[in-house]
Residue frames relative to the residue before (quaternion, step in Angstrom):
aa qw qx qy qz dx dy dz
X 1.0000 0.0000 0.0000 0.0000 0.00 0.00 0.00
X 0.2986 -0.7687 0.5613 0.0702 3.81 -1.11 0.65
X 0.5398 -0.6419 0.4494 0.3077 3.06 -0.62 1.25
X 0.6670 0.5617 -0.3311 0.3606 3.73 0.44 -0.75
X 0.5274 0.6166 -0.4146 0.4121 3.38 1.25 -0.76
X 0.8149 0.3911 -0.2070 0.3745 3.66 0.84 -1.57
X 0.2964 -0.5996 0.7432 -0.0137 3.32 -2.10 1.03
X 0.8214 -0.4230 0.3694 0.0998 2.72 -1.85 0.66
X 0.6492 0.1518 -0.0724 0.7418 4.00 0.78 0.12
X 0.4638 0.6284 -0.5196 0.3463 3.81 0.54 0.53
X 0.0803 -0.7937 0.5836 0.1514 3.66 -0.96 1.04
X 0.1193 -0.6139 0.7737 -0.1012 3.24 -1.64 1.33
X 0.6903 -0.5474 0.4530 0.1368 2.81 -2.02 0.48
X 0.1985 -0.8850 0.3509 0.2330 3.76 0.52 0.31
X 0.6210 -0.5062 0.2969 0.5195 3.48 -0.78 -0.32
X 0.5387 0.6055 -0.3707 0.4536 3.48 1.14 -0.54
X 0.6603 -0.5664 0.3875 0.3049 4.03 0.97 -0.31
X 0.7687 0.3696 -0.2240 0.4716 3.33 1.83 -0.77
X 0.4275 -0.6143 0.4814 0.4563 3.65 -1.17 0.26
X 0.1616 -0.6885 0.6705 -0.2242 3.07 -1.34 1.08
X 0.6343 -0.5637 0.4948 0.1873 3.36 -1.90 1.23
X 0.0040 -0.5259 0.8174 0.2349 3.95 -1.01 -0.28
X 0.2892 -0.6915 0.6582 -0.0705 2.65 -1.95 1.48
X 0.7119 -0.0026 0.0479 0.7007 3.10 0.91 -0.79
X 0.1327 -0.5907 0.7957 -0.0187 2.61 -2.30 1.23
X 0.1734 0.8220 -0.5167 0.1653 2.90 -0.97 1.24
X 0.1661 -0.6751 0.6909 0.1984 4.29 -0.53 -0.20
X 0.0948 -0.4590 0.8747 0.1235 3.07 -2.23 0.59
X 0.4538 -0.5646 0.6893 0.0131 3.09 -2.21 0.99
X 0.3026 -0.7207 0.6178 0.0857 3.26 -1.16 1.44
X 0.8980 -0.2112 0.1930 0.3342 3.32 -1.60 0.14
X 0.6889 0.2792 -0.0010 0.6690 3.26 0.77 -1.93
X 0.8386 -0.4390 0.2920 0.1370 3.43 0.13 0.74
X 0.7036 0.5844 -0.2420 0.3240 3.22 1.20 -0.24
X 0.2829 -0.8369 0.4119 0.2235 3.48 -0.32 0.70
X 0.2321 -0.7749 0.5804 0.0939 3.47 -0.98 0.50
X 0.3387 -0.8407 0.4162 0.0724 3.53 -0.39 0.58
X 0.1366 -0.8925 0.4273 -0.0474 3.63 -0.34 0.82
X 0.0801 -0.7688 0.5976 0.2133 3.49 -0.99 0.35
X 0.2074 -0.7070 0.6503 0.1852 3.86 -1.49 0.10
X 0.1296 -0.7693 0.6146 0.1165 3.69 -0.67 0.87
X 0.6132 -0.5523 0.4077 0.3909 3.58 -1.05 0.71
X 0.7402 0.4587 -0.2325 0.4331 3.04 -1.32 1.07
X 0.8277 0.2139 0.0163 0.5186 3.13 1.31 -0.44
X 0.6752 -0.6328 0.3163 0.2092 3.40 -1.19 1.09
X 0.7285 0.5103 -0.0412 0.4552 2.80 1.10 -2.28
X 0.4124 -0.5684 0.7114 0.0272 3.29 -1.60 0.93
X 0.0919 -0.7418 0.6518 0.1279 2.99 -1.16 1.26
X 0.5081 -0.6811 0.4697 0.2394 3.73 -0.80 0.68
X 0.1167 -0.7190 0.6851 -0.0091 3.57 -0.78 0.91
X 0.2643 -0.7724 0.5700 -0.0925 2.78 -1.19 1.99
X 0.8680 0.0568 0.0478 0.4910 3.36 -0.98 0.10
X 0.5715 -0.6251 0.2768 0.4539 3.53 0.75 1.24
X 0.8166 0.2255 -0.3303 0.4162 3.53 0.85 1.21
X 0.6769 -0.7038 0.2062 0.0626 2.86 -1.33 0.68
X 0.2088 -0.8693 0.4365 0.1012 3.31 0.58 1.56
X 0.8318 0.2878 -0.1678 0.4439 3.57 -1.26 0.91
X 0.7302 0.5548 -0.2353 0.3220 3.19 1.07 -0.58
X 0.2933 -0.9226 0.2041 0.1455 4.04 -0.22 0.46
X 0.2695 -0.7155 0.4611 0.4504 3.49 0.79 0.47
X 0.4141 -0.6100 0.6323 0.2378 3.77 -1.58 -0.11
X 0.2736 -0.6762 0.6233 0.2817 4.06 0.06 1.47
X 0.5494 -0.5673 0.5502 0.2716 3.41 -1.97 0.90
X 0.2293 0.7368 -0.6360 -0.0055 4.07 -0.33 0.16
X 0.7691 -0.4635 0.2796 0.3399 3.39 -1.91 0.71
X 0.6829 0.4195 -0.3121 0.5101 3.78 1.30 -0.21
X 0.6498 0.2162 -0.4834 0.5453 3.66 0.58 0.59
X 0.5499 0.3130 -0.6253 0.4567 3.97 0.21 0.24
X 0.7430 0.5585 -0.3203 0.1827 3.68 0.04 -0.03
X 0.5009 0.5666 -0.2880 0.5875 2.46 2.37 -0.50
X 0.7130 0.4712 -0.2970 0.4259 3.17 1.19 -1.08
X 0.6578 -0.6477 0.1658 0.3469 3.90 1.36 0.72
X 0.3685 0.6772 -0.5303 0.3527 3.35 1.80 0.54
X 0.3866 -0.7496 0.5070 0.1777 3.21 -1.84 0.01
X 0.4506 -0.7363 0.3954 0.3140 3.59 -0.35 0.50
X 0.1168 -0.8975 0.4252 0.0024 3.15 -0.11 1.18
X 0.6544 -0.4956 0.0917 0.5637 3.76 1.39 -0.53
X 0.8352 0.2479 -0.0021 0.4908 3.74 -1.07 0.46
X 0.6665 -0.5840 0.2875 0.3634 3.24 1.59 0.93
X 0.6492 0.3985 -0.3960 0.5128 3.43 1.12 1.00
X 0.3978 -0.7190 0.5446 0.1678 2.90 -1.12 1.87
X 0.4793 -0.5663 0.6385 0.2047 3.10 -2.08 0.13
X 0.1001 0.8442 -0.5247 -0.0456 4.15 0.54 0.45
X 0.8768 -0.1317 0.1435 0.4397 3.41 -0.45 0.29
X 0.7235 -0.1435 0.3607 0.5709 3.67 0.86 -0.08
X 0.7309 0.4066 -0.1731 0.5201 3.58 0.66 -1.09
X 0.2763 -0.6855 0.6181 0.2677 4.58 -0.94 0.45
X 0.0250 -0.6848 0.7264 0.0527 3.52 -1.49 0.26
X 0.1650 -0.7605 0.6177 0.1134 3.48 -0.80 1.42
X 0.3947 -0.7056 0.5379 0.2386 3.74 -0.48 1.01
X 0.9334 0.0635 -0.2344 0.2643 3.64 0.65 -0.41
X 0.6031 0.2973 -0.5948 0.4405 2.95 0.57 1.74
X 0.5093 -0.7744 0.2373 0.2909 3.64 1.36 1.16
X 0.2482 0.8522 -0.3407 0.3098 3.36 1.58 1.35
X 0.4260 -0.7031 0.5694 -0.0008 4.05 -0.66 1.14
X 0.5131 0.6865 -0.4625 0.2270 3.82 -0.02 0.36
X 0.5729 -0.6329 0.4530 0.2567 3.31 -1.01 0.61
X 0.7089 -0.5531 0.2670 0.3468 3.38 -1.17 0.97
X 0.8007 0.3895 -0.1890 0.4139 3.46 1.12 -0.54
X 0.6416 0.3819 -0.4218 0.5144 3.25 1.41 0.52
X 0.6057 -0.5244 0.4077 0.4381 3.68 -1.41 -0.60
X 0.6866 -0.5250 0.3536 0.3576 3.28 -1.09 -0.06
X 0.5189 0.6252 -0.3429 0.4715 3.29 1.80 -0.25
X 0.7059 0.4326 -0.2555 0.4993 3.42 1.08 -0.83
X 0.6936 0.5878 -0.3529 0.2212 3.31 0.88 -0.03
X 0.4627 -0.6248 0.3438 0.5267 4.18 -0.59 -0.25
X 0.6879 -0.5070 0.4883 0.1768 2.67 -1.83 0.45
X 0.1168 0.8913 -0.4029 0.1721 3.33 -0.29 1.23
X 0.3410 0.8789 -0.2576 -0.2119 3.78 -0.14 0.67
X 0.3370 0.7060 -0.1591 0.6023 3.10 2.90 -0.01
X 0.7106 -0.5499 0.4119 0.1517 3.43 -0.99 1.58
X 0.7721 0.2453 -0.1344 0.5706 3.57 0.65 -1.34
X 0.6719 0.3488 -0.5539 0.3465 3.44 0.67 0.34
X 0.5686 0.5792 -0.4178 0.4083 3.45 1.11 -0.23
X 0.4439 0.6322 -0.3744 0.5129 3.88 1.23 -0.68
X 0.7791 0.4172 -0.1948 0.4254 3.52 0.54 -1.32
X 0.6696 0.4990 -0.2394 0.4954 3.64 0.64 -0.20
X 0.5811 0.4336 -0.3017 0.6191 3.40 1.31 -1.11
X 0.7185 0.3100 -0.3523 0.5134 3.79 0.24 -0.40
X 0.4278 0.6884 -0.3614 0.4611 3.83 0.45 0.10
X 0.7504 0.5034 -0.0388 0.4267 2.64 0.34 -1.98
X 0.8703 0.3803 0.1087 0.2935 3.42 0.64 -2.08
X 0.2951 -0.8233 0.3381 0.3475 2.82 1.71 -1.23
X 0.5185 0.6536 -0.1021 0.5417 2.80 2.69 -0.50
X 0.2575 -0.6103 0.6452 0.3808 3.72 -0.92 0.64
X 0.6531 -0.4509 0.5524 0.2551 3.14 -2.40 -0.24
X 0.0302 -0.7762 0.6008 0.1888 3.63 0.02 0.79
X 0.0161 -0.7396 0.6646 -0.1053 3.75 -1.34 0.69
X 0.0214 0.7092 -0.7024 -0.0566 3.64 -1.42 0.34
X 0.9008 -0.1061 -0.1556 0.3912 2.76 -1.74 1.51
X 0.0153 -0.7305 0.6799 -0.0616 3.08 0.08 1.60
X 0.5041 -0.5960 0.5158 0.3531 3.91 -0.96 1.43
């Protein structure tokens, strides 16, 4: 995973084992200048450090038919969701708008990258509850 992928309201898997919010992004700066980069997940004090423009320890969340549902898609057929206007084919992990095919669409298969596109896309966050 790359540190660049993540944002602010992105869920990931933390070191602690649970899925969880990043609240803050942020870096402190050493002596000579260098910056180091952190994350903060809700709920919590600690910063996890983010090395080498990735993230160590940390876990994307796999997309499955119970978090696009939580996240308010519908099942529409053959494992393709209905999100917001927008289709997700669970089984070739594909993102495309209602008016194209799944061939034309992006490759997708991690919670926060779908969060990130839908807001892209929307200008809108993902609302969801109790993602497991």
């Amino acid at each position: 995973m790359k540190a660049q992928e993540l944002r602010i309201g992105n869920y990931l898997k933390s070191l602690n084992g649970k899925n969880s919010i990043v609240t803050k992004i942020g870096y402190k700066e050493t002596k000579d200048y260098v910056k180091h980069y952190y994350i903060i997940f809700e709920g919590s004090n600690n910063g996890y450090f983010l090395n080498n423009h990735s993230v160590e320890l940390i876990t994307p969340i796999k997309l499955s038919s119970d978090i696009l549902i939580k996240l308010g898609a519908t099942y529409v057929f053959a494992n393709i969701f209905n999100l917001h206007g927008f289709m997700y084919d669970l089984n070739s992990n594909t993102f495309f708008s209602e008016n194209t095919s799944p061939n034309g669409g992006t490759y997708i298969c991690y919670l926060h990258n779908l969060q990130n596109i839908y807001f892209a896309l929307t200008n809108n966050e993902l609302n969801f509850k109790d993602i497991p």
